[in-house]
N, C-alpha and C positions, 0 to 999 in steps of 0.2 A: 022093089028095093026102097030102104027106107029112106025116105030127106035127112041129110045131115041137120041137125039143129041149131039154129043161129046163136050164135054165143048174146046173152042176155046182156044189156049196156047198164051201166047202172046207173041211176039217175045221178043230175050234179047236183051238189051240195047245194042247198040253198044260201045266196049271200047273207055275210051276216047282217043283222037291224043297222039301221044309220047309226044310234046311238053304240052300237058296238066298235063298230068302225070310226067312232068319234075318241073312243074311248083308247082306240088303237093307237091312233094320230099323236093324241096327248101325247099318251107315255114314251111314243119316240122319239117326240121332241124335247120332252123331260130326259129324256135321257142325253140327247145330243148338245143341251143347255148345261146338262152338271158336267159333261166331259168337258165344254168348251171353259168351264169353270177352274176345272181341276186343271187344267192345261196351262189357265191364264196366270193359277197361282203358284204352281211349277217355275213358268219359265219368268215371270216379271223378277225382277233387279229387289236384292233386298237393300233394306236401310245399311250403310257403312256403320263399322263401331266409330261412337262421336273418339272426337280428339282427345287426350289424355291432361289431364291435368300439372300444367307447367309450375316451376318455381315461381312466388310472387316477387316484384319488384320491390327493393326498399323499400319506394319510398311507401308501396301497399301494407309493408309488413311494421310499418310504423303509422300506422292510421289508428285514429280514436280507437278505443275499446269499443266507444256505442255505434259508432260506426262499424267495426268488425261483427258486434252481437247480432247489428240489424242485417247484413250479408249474410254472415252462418244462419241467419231467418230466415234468410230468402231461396233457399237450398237449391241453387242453380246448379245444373248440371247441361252441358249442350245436348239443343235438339238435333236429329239429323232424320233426313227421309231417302226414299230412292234416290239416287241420282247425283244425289249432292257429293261434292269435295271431288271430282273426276275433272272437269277441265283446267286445275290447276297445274295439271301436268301437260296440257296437250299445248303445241306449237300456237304463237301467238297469233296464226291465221286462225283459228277459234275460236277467237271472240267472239259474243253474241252480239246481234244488233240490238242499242238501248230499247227500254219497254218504255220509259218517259221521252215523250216530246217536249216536255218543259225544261228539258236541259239549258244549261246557260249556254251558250256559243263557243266557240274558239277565236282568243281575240278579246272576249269582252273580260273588261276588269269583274275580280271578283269578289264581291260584296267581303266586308271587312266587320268580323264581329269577337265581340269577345264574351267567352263563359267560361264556367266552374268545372274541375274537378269534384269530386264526390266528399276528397277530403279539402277544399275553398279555394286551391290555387286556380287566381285568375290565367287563364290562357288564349292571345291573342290570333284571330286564323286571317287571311293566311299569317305564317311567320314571318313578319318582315325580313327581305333582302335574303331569303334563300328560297330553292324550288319547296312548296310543300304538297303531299299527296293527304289529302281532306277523307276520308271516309265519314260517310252515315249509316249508319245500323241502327239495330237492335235488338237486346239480347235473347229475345227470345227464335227469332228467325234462326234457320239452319244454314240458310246461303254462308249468314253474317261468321256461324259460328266453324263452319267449316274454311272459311278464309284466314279468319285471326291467326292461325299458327303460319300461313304463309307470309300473310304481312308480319307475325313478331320476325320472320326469317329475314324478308324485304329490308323492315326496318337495322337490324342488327350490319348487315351488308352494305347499308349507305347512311349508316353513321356519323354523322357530321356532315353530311353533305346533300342532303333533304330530311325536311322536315315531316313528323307520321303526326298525325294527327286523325282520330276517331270522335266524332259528334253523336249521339246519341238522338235518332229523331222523332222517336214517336213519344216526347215527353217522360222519361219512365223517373223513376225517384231513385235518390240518390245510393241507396243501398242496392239495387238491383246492377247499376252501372259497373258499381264499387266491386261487387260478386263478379262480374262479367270480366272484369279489367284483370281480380286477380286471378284467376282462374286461367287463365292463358299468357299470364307473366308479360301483358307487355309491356316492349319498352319505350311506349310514347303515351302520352295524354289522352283520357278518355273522358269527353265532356258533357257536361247534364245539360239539355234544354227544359225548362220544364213550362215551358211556355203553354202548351197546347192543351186543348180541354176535348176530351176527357184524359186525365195523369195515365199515364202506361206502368209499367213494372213489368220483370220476366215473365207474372203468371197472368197479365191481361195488356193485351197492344191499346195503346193510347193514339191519339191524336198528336197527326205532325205538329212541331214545334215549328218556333219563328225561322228560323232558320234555315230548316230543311224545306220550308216553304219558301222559301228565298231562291234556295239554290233548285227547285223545282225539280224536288223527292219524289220520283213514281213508283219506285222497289225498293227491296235491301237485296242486298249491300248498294249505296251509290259511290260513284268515287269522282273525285276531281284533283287534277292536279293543276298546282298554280306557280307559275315562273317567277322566279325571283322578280320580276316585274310587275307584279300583281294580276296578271293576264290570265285567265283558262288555257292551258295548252291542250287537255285533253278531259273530258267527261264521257262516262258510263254508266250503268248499272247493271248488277248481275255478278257472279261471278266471274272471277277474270283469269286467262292464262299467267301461271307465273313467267313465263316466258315475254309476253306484252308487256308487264308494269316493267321488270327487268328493263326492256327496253327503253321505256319509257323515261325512266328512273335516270338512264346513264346518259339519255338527252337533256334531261332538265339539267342533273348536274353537270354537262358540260366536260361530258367523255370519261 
């Protein structure tokens, strides 16, 4: 009888060359790089549309001609990035912790200076014998320009009974200020430093001014508010809960 016949095995494949198997590796990992890519560009936070452009104040709409020419020069439009304009709404436990440690104190008097509007009115800070809320910016920052419409709000709601005032701190010139102020209609003072070298303007950041170096500028926006007694009651920087300054605001002026 005959032997059944072993069934034949067939040899294994030989592996493939290193260089093949290297070539494998890549493209896997090219591949798991452009998904984690396409993932990150999916799901990341887009830029908000900026703030819309407010009616100007008188007294903007009554400014030099060569001063309006040189703003409509300056073709300011706000910036905005991921993220920005969102904790203006959220509960005043939100605040961020300051990014400057040179803040001035709570308690300490608050250096007392006077500067220009864009069109020459002097304006003295703080405001004597009432609470004022100081901001520093500049126009070209997105923090700064995503806040202006909440402070024109701030301001317009405690009218008469704290004082708004906006410092401009990285030196910028007088038309850039002048474009920023009218552009978000507001209704308190926005003042030029132009102390600091190198000059700023919307389209390049300059060098802090005297001032902002006084009150020891680490971000934009910075804020301070000062008691009718010339005191710090409270400083920051960052973007701020409307809900905090609100706060803040109904303490200074004393409910």
């Amino acid at each position: 009888m005959a032997k059944p016949r072993r069934a034949r095995r067939r040899p294994a494949p030989p592996p493939p060359p290193a260089r093949s198997r290297a070539w494998i590796v890549t493209a896997i990992l090219g591949a798991l790089l452009v998904a984690t890519v396409i993932v990150m560009v999916v799901t990341r936070p887009s830029a908000p549309p900026p703030p819309p452009p407010a009616k100007a104040p008188s007294g903007d709409r009554s400014a030099s001609p060569a001063l309006v020419r040189a703003a409509n020069a300056v073709g300011f439009s706000p910036t905005t990035e991921p993220g920005v304009g969102q904790i203006e709404g959220a509960p005043a436990s939100a605040a961020p912790a300051p990014a400057s440690n040179q803040l001035l104190r709570t308690g300490r008097p608050a250096p007392r200076f006077t500067l220009r509007t864009p069109q020459g009115q002097p304006v003295t800070v703080p405001v004597a014998g009432k609470p004022t809320l100081i901001e520093f910016f500049a126009t070209w920052c997105p923090h700064c320009n995503a806040e202006a419409p909440h402070l024109r709000a701030l301001a317009n709601a405690f009218r008469g009974r704290v004082a708004f005032v906006a410092v401009n701190a990285d030196s910028e010139d007088r038309a850039s200020v002048f474009a920023f102020h009218r552009y978000f209609g507001l209704p308190y003072p926005a003042l030029v430093d132009p102390s600091g070298s190198p000059r700023g303007s919307f389209h390049k950041p300059g060098a802090l001014g005297r001032w902002a170096t006084a009150y020891g500028v680490g971000a934009y926006p910075t804020f301070y508010l000062v008691g009718r007694d010339g005191k710090v009651m409270w400083a920051s920087d960052g973007e701020q809960p409307d809900a905090l300054l609100r706060e803040l605001l109904t303490r200074a002026a004393g409910g």
